[in-house]
N, C-alpha and C positions, 0 to 999 in steps of 0.2 A: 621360355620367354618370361621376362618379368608380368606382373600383372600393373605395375606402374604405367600411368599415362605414355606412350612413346613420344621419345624428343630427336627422334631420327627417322630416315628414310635412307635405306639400303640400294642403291642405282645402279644397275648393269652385272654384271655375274650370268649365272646359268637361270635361264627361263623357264626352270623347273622352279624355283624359289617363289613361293607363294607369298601373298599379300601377308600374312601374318608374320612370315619371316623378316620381310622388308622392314615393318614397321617397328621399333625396339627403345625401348628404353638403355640409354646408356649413362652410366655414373659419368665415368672420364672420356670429354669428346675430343679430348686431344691422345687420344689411343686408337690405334687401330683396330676394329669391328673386325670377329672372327666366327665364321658361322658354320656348323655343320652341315654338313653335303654330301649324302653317299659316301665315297669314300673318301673323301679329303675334308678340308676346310676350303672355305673362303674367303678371303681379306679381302674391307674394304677400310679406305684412308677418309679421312674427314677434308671434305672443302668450303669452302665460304660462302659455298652458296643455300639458302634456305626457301622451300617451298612451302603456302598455304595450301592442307588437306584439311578432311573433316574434323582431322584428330590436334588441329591446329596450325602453328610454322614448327618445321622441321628443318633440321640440318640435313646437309644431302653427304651422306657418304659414296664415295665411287668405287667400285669395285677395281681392286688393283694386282691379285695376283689367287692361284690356286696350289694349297699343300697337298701332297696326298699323307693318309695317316700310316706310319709304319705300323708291319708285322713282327 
């Protein structure tokens, strides 16, 4: 994870995904968020909605779909 300010919040996915992963700094918010997980990824999509946290307003990305990583 970056050590930059986070300007995102990661919503829904596996409830294994701790607060640190949720929260992230992303360059380009018009990309899809892709997060390791055991043994896949995660994708989540960016939506237009944004939430006040400690860490300020966040864009809320939703979780949209799971890869697993090939052998």
């Amino acid at each position: 994870m970056s050590t930059r300010r986070p300007n995102v919040l990661l919503r829904g996915g596996p409830a294994a995904l701790t607060e640190t992963d949720r929260l992230r700094h992303v360059e380009n918010r018009d990309e899809r968020v892709r997060v390791r997980h055991g043994s896949g990824f995660e994708h989540f999509e960016a939506t237009e909605e944004t939430v006040m946290t400690d860490q300020g307003h966040l864009q809320v990305f939703e979780w949209s779909y799971r890869t697993r990583i090939a052998e």
